[in-house]
C-alpha positions as CSV (number, residue, x, y, z in Angstrom):
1,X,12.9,11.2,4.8
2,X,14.4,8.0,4.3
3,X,17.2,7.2,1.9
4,X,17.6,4.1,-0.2
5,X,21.2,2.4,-1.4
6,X,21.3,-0.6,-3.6
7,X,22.9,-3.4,-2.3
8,X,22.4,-7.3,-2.1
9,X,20.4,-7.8,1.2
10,X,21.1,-10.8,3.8
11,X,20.3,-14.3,2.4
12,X,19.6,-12.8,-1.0
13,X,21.5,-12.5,-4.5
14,X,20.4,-9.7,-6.3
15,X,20.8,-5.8,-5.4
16,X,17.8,-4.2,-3.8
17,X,16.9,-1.2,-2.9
18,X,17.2,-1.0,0.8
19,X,16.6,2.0,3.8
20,X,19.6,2.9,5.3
21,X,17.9,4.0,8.1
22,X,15.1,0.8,8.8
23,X,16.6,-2.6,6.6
24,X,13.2,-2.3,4.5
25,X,13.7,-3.7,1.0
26,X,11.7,-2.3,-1.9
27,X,11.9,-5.1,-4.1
28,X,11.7,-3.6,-8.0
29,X,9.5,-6.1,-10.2
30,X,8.7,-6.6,-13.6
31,X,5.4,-4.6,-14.7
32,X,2.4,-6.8,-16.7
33,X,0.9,-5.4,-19.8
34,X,-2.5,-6.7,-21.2
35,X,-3.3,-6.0,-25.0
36,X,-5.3,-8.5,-28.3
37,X,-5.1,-9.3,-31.4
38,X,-8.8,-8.3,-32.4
39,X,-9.6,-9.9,-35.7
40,X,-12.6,-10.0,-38.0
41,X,-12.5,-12.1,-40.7
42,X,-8.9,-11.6,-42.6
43,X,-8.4,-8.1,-41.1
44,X,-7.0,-6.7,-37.8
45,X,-7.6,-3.9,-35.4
46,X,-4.2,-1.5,-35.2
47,X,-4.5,1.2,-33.5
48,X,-1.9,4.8,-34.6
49,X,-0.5,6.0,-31.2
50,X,-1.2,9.7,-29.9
51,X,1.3,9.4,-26.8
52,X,4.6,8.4,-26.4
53,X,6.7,6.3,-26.7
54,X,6.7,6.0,-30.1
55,X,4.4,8.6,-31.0
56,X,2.7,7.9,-34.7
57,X,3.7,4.4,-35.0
58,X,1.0,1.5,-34.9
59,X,0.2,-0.7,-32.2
60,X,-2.6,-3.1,-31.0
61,X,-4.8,-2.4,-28.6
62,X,-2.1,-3.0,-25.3
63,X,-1.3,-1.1,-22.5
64,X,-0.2,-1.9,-18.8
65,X,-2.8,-3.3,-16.2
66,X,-3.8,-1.6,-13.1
67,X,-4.1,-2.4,-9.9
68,X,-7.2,-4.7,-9.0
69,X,-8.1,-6.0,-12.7
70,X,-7.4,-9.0,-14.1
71,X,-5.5,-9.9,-17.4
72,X,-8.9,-10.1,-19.2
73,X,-10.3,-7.2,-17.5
74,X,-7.0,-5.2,-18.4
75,X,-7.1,-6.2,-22.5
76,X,-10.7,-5.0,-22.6
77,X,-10.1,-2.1,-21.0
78,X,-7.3,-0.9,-23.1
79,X,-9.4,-2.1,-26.2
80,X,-12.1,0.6,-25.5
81,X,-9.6,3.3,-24.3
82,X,-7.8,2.9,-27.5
83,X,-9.9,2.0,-30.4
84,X,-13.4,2.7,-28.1
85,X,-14.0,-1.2,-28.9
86,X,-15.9,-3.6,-26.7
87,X,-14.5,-6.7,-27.3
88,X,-14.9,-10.6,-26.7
89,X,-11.6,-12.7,-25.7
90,X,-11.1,-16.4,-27.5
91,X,-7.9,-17.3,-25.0
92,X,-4.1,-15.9,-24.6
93,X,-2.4,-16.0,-27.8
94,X,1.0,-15.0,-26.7
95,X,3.4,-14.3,-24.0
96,X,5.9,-12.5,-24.4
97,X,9.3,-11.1,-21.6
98,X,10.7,-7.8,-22.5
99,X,13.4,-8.4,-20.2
100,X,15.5,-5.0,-20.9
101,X,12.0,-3.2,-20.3
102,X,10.9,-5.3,-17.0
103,X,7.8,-6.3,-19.1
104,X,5.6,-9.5,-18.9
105,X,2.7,-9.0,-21.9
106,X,0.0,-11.3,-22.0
107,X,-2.0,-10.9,-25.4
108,X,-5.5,-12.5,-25.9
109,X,-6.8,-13.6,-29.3
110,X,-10.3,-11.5,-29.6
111,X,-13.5,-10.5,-31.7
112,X,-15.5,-7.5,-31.5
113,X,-18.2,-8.2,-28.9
114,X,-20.7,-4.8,-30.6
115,X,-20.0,-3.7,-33.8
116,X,-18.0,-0.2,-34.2
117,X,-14.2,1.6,-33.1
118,X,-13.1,4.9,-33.1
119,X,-9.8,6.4,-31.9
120,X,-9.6,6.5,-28.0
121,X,-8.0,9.2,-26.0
122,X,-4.5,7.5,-26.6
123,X,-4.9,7.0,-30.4
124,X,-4.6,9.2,-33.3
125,X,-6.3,7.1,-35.9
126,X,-7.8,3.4,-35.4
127,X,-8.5,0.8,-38.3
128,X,-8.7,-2.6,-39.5
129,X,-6.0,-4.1,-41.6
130,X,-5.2,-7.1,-43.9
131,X,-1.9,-8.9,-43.5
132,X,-0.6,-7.5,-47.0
133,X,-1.9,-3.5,-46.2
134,X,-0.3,-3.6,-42.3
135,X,2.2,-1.1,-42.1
136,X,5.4,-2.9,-41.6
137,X,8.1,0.0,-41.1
138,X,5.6,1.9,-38.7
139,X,4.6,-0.8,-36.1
140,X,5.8,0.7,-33.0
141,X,7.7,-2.4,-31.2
142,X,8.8,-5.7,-31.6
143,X,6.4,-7.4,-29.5
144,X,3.1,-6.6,-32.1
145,X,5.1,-7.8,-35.1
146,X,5.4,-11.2,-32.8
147,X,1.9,-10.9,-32.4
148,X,0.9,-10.5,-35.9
149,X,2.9,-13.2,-36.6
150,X,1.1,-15.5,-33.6
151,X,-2.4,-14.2,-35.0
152,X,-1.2,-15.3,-38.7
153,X,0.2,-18.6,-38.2
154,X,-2.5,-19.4,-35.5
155,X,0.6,-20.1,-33.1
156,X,0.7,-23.6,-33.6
157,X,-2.7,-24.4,-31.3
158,X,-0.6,-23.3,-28.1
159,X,0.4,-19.9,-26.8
160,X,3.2,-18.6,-28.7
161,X,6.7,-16.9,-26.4
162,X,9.1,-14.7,-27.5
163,X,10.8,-15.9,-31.5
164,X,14.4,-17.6,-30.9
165,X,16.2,-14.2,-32.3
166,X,15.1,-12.8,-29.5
167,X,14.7,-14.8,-26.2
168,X,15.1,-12.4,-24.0
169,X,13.2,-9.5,-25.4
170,X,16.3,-7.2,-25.1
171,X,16.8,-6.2,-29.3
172,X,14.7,-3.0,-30.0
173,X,13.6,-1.9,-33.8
174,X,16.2,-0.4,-35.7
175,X,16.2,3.0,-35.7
176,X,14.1,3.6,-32.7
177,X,13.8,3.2,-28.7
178,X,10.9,1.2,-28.2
């Protein structure tokens, strides 16, 4: 079996994983995760998580792409595993880097395509919100309050990247690890 050692490789400057035995380098990259804002009217879709991390707290629909789907495909697939939603995208609202994570998220602005959600496999409860009734202290990580926030202030007609506190995606919520 090989064995891997971290080291910077030849003509490089960061530490790889490298085998000892053959010089291959397994380069370590950031993973992509896909997720919307779905809206109707005033209200949004938020979604209370059954799995962890942060078990209980409320997210929108988002969740990390797989292999040999697109962006698009990826946010409408975790739309119906989560709130069993079919749903229509209206363009990326946000961009966000979760640099301490190794995250790039891509979030859509979207509308229900067919009327109806229910809680998916990965979701204990599923229902639309207004801004005032959102659950503030129970939204399970940074990145969906800086969506929120994009979805409510229409992010300026552009896409809307990570808030100047926090350029680099690296500050988690108080009093939790996500």
């Amino acid at each position: 079996m090989s064995r891997f050692v971290r080291r910077i490789p030849d003509g490089d400057d960061h530490e790889r994983l490298i085998c000892a035995d053959c010089g291959h380098v397994s380069y370590e990259n950031p993973k992509v995760v896909v997720g919307s804002i779905v809206a109707e009217g005033e209200t949004v879709l938020l979604c209370r998580r059954a799995i962890e991390p942060r078990h209980g707290f409320w997210t929108i629909p988002v969740g990390y792409m797989e292999m040999g789907e697109t962006v698009e495909e990826g946010a409408r697939r975790e739309a119906w595993e989560e709130a069993r939603a079919r749903i229509a995208l209206d363009g990326v609202l946000a961009v966000y880097s979760i640099a301490r994570l190794g995250q790039v998220q891509v979030i859509f602005r979207a509308r229900f395509a067919e009327p109806g959600f229910e809680p998916g496999p990965e979701s204990l409860e599923v229902r639309r919100f207004t801004w005032d009734e959102i659950p503030w202290d129970e939204i399970a990580f940074p990145s969906v309050r800086w969506a929120l926030k994009a979805w409510r202030e229409g992010s300026a007609g552009g896409v809307a990247l990570n808030p100047a506190e926090d350029p680099r995606g690296v500050r988690p919520l108080p009093g939790g690890s996500a």
